[in-house]
C-alpha positions in Angstrom: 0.0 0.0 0.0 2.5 2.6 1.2 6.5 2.2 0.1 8.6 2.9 3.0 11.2 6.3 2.1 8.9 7.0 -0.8 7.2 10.5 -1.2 3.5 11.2 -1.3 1.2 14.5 -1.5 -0.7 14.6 1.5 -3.5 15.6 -0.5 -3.1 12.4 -2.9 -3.1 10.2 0.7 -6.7 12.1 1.5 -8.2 12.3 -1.8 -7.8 8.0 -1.3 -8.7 6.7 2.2 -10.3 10.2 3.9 -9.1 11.6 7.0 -8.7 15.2 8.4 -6.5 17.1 6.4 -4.7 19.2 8.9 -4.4 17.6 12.0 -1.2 15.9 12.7 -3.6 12.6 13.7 -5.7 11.8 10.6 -8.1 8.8 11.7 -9.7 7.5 8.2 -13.5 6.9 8.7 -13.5 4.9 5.3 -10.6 2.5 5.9 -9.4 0.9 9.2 -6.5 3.3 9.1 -5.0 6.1 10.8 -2.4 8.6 9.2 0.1 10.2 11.5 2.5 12.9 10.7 6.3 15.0 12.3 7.6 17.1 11.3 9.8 20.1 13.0 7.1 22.4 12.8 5.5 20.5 15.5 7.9 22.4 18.3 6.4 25.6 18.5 3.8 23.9 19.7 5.4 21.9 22.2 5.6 18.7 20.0 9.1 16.4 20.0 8.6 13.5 18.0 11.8 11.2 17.8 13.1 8.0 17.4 14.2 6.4 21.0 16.3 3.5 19.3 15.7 1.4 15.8 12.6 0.0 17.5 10.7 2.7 19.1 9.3 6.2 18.1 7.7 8.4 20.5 4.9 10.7 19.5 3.4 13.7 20.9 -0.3 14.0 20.9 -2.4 16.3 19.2 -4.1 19.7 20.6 -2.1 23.0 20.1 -3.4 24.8 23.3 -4.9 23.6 27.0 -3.7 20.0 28.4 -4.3 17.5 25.8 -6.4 14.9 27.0 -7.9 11.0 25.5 -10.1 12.3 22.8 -10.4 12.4 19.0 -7.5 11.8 17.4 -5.5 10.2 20.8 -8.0 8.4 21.7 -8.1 6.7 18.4 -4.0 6.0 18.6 -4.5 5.1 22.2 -7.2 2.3 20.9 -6.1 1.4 18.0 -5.4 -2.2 18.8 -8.9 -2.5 20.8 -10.7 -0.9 17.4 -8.8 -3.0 15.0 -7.0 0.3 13.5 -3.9 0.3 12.0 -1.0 3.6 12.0 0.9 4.9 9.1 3.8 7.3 10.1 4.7 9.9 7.7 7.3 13.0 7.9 7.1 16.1 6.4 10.0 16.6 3.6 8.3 19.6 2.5 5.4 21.6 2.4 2.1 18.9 1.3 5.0 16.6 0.9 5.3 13.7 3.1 7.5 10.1 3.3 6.1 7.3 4.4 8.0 6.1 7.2 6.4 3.2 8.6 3.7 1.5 10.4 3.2 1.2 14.1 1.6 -0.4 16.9 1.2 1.1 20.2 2.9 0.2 23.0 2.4 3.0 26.2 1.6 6.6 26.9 2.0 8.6 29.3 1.3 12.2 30.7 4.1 15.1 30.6 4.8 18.5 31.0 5.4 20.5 27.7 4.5 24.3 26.5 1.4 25.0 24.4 1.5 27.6 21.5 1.2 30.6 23.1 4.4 29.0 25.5 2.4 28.3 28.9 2.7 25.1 30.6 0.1 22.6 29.8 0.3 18.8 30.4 0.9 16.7 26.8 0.8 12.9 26.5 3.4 11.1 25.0 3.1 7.7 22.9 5.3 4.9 22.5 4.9 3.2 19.4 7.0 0.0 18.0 7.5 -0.1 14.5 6.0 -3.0 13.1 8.0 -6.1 11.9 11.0 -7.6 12.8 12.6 -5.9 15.7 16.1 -5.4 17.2 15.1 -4.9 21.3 13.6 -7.3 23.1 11.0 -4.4 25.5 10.8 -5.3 28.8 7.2 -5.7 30.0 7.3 -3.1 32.6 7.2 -0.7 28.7 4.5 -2.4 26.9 1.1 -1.4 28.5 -1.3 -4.2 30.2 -4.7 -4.7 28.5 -6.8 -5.2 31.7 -10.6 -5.0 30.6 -11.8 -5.7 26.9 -13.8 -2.4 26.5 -11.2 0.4 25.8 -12.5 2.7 28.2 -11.7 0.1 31.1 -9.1 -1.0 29.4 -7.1 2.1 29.7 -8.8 3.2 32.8 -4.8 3.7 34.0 -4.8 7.2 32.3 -6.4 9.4 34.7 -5.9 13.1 33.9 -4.0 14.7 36.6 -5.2 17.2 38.9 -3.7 20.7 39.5 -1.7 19.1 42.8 -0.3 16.1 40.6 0.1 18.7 37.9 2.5 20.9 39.9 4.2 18.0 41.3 5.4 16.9 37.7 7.3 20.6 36.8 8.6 21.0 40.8 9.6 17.3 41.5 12.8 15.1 39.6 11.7 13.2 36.3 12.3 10.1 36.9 9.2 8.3 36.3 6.7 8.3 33.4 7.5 9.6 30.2 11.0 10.4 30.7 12.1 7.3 32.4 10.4 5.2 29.6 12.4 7.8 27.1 15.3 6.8 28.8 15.0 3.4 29.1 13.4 2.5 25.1 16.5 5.5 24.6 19.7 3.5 26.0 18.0 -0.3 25.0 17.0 -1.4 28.4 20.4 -1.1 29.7 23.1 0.1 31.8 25.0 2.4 29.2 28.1 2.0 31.0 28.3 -2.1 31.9 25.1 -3.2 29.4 23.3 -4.4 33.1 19.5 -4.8 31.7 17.6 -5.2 35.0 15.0 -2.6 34.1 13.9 -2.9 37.3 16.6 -1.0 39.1 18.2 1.1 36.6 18.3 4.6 36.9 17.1 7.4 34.3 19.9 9.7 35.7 19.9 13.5 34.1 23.9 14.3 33.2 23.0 18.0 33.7 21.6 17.8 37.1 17.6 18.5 37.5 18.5 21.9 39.1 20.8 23.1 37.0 18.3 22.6 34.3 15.9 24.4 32.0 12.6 23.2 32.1 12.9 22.1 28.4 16.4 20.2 29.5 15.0 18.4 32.1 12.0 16.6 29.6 15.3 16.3 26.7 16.2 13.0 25.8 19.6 14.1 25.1 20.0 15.1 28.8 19.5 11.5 30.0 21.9 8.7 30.8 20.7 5.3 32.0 22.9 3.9 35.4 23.0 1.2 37.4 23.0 2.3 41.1 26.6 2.5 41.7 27.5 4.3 38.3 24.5 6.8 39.0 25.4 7.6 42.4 28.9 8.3 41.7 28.1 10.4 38.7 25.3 12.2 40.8 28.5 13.1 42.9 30.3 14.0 40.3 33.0 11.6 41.2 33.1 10.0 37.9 31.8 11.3 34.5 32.7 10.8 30.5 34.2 12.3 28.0 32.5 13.4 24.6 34.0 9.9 23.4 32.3 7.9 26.0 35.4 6.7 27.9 35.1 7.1 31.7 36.6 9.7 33.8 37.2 9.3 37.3 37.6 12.3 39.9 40.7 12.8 41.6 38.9 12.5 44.7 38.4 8.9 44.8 40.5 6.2 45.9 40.6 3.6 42.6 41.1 0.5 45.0 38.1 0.9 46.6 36.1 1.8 43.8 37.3 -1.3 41.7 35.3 -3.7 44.3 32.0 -2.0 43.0 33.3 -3.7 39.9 34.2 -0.4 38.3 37.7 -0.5 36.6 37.9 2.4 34.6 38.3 1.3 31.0 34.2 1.3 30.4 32.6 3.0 28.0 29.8 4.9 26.4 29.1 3.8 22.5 26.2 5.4 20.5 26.7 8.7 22.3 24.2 11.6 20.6 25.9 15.4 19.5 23.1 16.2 22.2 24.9 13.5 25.1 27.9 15.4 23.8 26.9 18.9 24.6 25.8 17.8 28.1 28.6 15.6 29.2 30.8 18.6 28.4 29.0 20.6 31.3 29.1 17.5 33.8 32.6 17.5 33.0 33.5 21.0 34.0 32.2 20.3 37.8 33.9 16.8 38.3 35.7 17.2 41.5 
């Protein structure tokens, strides 16, 4: 039906199998299909749509203004699977141009705090699709979400819109639940990016420029994310080790290397598949390591 890397008119795609015409989540009331579409337009409206690893692609939902909640358009990605739907991802190459990219099947979503148009704080929701067909990552189940009812309404009765308390909590509290620990966990493959550990269950979604010392923006960017074991985090929390824009580790003056060799750390790990963004961030931890 659709060729993936090839380029379509979004009117062409329309014109065929219906569907709004603007929104970024197209749901086609003629076909069993729904049409999604990034592009980098999407940010001024407090959109970031990205690919986590080769497996995963996290989208924003739709609504420009106001906390975006489960209706039109999200509800139909959020039910897909219950209503039989399936979902097209297209990007934007150019203005009413689009390439297909791929379909997807949902996996999780979650609530976050993003800016709406007009650049006020709202609460978004952020989906985790898998592309469909063979994949790399085996996902931990703790990241694919639990069908626990057959009607769709009970099913995801989970997602309860958050009130102004919980709301606040998310912008004054550390990130490290929700979206941005599933970011960071689909983002470093379910595993320790310094030893490859993969017990999901007690790695750490650490921030390399602390949560403080962040803008509100950096503390929700993927880039600014590292996933730890305990030891690893705690020591890098401290400052007492960190890495260079290569990967390798760096170990603070301040620690004794005997005793930090029977947590198993020797000092020859290493970060691979480090982002320009990683980059920029492990230059500031650098610059404080004691």
């Amino acid at each position: 039906m659709f060729n993936e890397n090839q380029i379509y008119r979004r009117k062409d795609i329309h014109d065929m199998y219906g569907g709004n015409r603007q929104s970024g989540i197209s749901p086609s009331a003629k076909t069993p299909y729904i049409f999604i579409f990034t592009g980098a337009s999407g940010a001024q409206h407090g959109y970031k749509d990205e690919w986590l690893n080769e497996d995963v692609f996290s989208y924003t939902g739709e609504g420009q203004s106001g906390d975006m909640g489960f209706t039109k358009g999200n509800l139909a990605l959020r039910d897909h699977l219950s209503t039989g739907k399936r979902v097209f991802l297209f990007e934007y190459i150019a203005r009413g141009m689009v390439m297909f990219v791929g379909e997807l099947t949902f996996l999780d979503s979650d609530y976050f705090e993003t800016h709406d148009t007009s650049g006020g704080l709202r609460t978004g929701i952020k989906f985790f699709f898998r592309r469909v067909g063979e994949a790399k990552y085996l996902i931990p189940e703790e990241l694919k979400m639990t069908i626990i009812a057959a009607e769709p309404n009970e099913a995801y009765s989970i997602f309860k819109k958050p009130n102004s308390t919980e709301r606040s909590r998310l912008v004054t509290s550390r990130v490290g639940q929700g979206a941005y620990r599933k970011s960071i966990l689909h983002r470093w493959s379910y595993q320790c990016a310094a030893t490859g550990y993969n017990d999901t269950r007690i790695l750490i979604a650490s921030h390399i420029q602390s949560w403080k010392d962040s803008s509100d923006s950096q503390r929700l960017d993927v880039d600014n994310g590292i996933l730890l074991s305990p030891d690893y985090d705690a020591l890098f929390d401290k400052h007492l080790i960190s890495f260079d824009v290569s990967g390798r580790i760096i170990l603070s003056s301040e620690i004794n290397t005997t005793p930090i060799k029977s947590l198993g750390i020797t000092g020859n790990e290493k970060i691979n598949n480090l982002t320009e963004g990683n980059r920029y961030y492990l230059k500031l931890h650098n610059q404080i390591i004691k």
